[in-house]
Every structure is written in C-alpha cells, then in structure tokens.
C-alpha positions in Angstrom: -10.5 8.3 -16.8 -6.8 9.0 -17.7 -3.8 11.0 -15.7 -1.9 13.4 -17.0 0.4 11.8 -19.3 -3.3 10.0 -21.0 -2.4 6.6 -19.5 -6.0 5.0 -17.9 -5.9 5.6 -14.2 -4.4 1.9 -13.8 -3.2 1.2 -10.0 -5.0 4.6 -8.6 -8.5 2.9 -8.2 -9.0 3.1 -4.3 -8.3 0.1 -2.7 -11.3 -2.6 -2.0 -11.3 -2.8 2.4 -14.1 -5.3 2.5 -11.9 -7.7 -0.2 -8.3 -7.4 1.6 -9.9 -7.7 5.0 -11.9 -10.7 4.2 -9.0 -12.0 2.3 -6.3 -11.1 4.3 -6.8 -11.1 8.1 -8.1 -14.6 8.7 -6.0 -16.5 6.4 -2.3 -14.8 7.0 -3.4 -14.8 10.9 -3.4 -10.8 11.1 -4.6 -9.3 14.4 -6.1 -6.4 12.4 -6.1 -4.3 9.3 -7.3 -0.6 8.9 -7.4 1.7 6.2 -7.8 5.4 6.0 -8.2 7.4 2.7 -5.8 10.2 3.8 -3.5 10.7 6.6 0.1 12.8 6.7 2.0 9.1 7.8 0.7 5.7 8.4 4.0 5.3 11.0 3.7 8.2 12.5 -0.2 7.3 13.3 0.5 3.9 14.8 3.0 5.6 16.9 0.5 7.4 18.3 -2.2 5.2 18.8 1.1 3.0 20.6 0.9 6.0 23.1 -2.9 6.9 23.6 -4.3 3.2 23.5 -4.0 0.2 25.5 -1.7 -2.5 24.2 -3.9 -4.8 23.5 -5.6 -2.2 20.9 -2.9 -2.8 18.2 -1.1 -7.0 19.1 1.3 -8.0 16.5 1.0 -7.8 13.2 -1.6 -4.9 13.1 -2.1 -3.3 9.9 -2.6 -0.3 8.9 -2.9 1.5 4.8 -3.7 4.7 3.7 -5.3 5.4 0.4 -2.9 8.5 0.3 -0.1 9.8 2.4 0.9 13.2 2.2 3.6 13.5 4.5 5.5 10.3 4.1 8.7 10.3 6.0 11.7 8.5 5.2 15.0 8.0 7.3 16.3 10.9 9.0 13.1 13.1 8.6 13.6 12.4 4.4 10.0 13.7 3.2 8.3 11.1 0.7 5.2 11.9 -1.3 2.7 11.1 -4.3 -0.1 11.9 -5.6 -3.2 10.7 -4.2 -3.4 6.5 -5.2 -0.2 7.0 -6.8 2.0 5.0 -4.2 1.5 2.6 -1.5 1.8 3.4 1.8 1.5 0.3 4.7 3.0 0.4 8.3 2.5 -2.7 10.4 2.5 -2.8 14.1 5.6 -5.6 15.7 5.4 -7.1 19.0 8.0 -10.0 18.1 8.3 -13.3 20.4 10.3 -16.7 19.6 8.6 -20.0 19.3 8.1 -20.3 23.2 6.5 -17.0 23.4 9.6 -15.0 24.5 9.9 -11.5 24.0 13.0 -11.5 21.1 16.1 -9.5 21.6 15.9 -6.3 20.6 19.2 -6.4 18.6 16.9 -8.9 16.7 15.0 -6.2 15.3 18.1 -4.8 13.3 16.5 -7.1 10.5 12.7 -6.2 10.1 13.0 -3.5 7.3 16.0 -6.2 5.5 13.0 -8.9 5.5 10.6 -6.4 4.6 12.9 -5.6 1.3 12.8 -9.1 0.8 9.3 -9.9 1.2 8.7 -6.7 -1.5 11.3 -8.2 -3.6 9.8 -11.4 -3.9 6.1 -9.8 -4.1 6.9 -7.9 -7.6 8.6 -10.8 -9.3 5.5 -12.1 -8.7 3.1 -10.0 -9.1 4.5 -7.4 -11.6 7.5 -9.8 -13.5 10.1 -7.2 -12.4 13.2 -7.9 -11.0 14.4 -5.4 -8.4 17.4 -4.9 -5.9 17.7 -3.9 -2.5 20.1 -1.5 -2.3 21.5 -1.2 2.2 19.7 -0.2 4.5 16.1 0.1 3.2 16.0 0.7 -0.1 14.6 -1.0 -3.4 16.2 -0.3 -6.6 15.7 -0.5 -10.0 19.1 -0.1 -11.6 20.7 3.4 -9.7 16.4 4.3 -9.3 14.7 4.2 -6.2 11.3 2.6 -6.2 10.5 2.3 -2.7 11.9 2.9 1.2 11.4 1.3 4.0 11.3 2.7 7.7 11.5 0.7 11.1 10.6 2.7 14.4 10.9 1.9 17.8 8.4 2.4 20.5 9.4 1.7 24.0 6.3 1.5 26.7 6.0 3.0 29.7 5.8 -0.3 31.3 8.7 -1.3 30.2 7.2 -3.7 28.0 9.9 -4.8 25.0 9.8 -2.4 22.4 7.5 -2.5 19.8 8.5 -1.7 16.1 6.3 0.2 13.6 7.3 -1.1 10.0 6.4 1.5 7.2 6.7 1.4 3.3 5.8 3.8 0.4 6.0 2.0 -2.8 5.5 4.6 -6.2 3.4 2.4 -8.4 1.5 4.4 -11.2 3.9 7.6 -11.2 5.2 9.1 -13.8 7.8 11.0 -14.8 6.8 14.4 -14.0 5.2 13.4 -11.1 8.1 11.8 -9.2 9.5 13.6 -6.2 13.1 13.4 -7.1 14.7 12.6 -10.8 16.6 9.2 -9.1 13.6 8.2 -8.3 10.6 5.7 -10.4 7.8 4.1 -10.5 6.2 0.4 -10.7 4.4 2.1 -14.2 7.4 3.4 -15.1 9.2 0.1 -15.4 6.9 -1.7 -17.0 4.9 -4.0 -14.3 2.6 -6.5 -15.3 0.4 -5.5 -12.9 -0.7 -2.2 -10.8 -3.4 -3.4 -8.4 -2.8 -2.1 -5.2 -4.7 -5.0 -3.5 -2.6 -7.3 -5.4 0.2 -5.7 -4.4 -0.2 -5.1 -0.5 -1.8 -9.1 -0.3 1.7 -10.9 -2.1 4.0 -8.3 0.4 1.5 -9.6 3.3 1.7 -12.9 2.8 5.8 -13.1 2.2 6.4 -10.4 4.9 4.5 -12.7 7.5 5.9 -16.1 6.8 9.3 -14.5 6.8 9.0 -12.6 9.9 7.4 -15.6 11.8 10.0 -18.1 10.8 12.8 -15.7 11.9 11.2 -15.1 15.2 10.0 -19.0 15.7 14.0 -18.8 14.9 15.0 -16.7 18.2 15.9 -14.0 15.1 18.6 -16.0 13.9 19.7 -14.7 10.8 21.5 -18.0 9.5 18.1 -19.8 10.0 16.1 -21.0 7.0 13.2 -19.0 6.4 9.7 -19.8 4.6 10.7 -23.2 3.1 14.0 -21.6 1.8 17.5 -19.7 2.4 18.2 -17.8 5.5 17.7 -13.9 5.6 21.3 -13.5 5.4 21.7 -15.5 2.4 18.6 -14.2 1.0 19.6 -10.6 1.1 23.4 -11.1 0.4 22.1 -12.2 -2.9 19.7 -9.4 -3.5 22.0 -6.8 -2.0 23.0 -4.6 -5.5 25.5 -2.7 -2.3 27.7 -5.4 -2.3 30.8 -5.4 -4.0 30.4 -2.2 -4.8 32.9 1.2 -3.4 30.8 3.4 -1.2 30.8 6.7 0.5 29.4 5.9 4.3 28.3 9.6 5.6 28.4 9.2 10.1 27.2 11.6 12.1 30.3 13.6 13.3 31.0 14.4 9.9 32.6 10.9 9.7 33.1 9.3 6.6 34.0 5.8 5.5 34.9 4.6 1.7 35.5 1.4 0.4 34.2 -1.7 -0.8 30.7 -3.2 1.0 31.9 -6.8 1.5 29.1 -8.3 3.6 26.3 -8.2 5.9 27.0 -9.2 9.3 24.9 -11.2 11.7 23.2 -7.6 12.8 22.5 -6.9 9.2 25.3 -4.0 9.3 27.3 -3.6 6.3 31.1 -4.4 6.6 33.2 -2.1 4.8 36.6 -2.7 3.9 39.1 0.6 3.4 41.8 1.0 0.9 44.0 0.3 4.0 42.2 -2.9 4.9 40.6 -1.8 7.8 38.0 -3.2 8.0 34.6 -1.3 9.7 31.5 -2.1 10.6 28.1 0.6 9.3 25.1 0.1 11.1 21.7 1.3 9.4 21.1 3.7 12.6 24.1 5.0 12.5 24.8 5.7 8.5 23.5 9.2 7.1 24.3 8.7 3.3 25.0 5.6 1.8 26.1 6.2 -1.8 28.4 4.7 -4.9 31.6 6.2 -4.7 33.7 6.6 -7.8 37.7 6.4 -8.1 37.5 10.0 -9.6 36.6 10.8 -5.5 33.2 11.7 -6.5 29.6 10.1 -5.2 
C-alpha cells in the first residue's frame, strides 16, 4: 500500500500494543501503558481521567498513545494535526519524588518538557541517524523546521496532593509535504530517517525520557546534577539549544516585547535575554507567547 505521494506506507503501520507493553512496562519500570486508536488529545484525556479517577488509577509514569490524534494541542491552545499514523502522539502521567520519596518542588517541574527534548533528541540520533535541535521552550528543529512540540500540564488535586504534570508530544514522522500543517513545519520522512517504526520510536524516547527524569528527581531536580551516566540537564540542553546565541523577538502577554541575544538557560530552565542596552531579563516558558529569530532589519 502507498500514500499519496507513492512512497510504501512506511511508519503508518498501527502500532504493535502486545510488543511495547511486554517490552516496555516491566523492563523501564512503567506503572502502565495504554493505547487508543483515535482520540482528539492524549493530554487532554489524562487530564481527565486525573479528575474522574482515583489516584492510584494513573501512579507515575503512566503511559498513554494514540494511534491518531485529531485535535492535538500545542502551547497556548496552538492546534497540531496529522493524518491518521502519520505522527506520534504520547502523553505520560508525572507524580515526581526525590530519592527519599519526597514530593519535588514544583518549580522543579519547569524542566520536564527540556528533558523530554532531550530524551527525543538523543532517541533519533539513534534510531533514525538524524541530528536535530531543540529550539526554547519545547520545540525540536530541523534547521528553522519544526519537527515536533512538546506540552507540560499541570493538575492540581483536590486534596491538595502536589501537582501532577501530564507530559505530551506529537512527533510528524511519515508526513509529507502536502500533508504538513504549516510550511515551517517537517517530517521524520521528510528528512531522511533511517528508520520510521513507531514502536521503535516511542521505546528509545521511553527508555531516555525515564532514566533522565529519574536521575533528576533522585537529584531533588537539580539541574547541575549528572544525569543517566552523563552531563547535567543544563549542560545537556545548553549544548543542544539552536536558541542560543541567537537575537530573538520574546512576545509577553501585555503586549510586552523583549529583543536581544538568548545567552543562557538559567537554573529554572528560563532563557536569559540580554538587550541592546545590557539589561539583562529573564523569559520564562509560561510566560513567553512567541519566541522567534529576530533580524537587524527589525523583522522576525
């Protein structure tokens, strides 16, 4: 069977439960993994079942995939679809406590969809040979192309139980071009991946995204920590950052702008901009709106 542009249906075969459950959940330590062949969000359904279900229904590190999403939100309400096995779309369920069990800060949290980026980044050199960038807040980029976003929600319990974060990314795997939602945006097909398999692809993010997330909380979710046998998270992404060292437009809500040059991520994973003036300002990922290249002509 072939798409529409007569390449074989590669990446859009639907996605073998019994294999990433028996492969997965035991051996990374997941608390549980469920799939559904169509659904309008996989965040937006975890939130839910966060609301109508016991807590103990969904511990940390719950899974949860969709064959296809057809109303895949982004930041700020940004809409994000594909065609059906086109994309990936994976949320996970956080309930995040330190190595003595301790509920971690919540201004921990500022770095789950950061280590997420990372985990993807390290997944498709991997798996697919490509080299990608992540591009601040929660974006990965191929060159000035986006190839996939990320989205961290928080869900605060009645109890007053610490919040819990819902982790969500859509990946576009097997795309092409006339079936991408924006012209800025591509596709793992698109740049040339040595692999498509969605199961391949959703086991190496797993299995990064879980030793980095339990070595930063083991590390009280301290960013300067060494993470999975390696670099910290904050050297990790300072060196995968393509938004560094490069002069940005920051849109604020307020009709606030800030332009300069993104120097560094602090130790809450906000960008530090530096002015023309030499003010320096700090951009956090909840506050920023737009987050673009700015040129010296004035233009984004």
């Amino acid at each position: 069977m072939e798409n529409a542009q007569g390449h074989p249906d590669e990446g859009r075969e639907p996605f073998d439960v019994a294999m990433a459950r028996n492969g997965l959940v035991s051996s990374l330590g997941l608390s549980r993994m469920d799939f559904v062949e169509s659904t309008g969000s996989t965040n937006t359904d975890l939130l839910a079942a966060l609301a109508a279900e016991p807590a103990t229904s969904h511990p940390d590190l719950s899974v949860l995939i969709a064959d296809h999403q057809d109303a895949g939100r982004g930041r700020l309400d940004r809409q994000w679809q594909a065609p059906p096995r086109a994309a990936l779309a994976i949320s996970l369920v956080l309930r995040p406590v330190n190595a003595q069990g301790l509920p971690l800060a919540s201004d921990r949290y500022s770095w789950f969809s950061l280590l997420a980026a990372e985990a993807w980044r390290e997944a498709l050199v991997d798996v697919c040979g490509l080299r990608v960038q992540v591009k601040w807040p929660n974006d990965l980029m191929s060159g000035e192309k986006k190839l996939a976003g990320i989205l961290a929600q928080l869900y605060f319990p009645s109890d007053g139980a610490p919040p819990v974060v819902v982790l969500g990314t859509g990946v576009n795997v097997s795309l092409d071009e006339d079936e991408l939602p924006v012209p800025t945006a591509t596709s793992l097909r698109l740049l040339g991946a040595g692999s498509l398999d969605r199961n391949t692809l959703v086991a190496g993010y797993l299995r990064r995204f879980t030793a980095l997330y339990r070595d930063y909380c083991n590390a009280d979710g301290d960013p300067e920590a060494g993470l999975a046998g390696d670099g910290s998270v904050l050297h990790r992404l300072t060196q995968a950052t393509v938004t560094l060292g490069r002069t940005v437009r920051a849109q604020l809500p307020g009709d606030r702008e800030v332009i300069g040059v993104a120097e560094r991520l602090d130790h809450d994973g906000s960008l530090v901009v530096r002015d023309e003036g030499g003010t320096v300002h700090t951009v956090t990922a909840g506050d920023v709106i737009h987050l673009r290249p700015h040129r010296p002509d004035g233009h984004a």
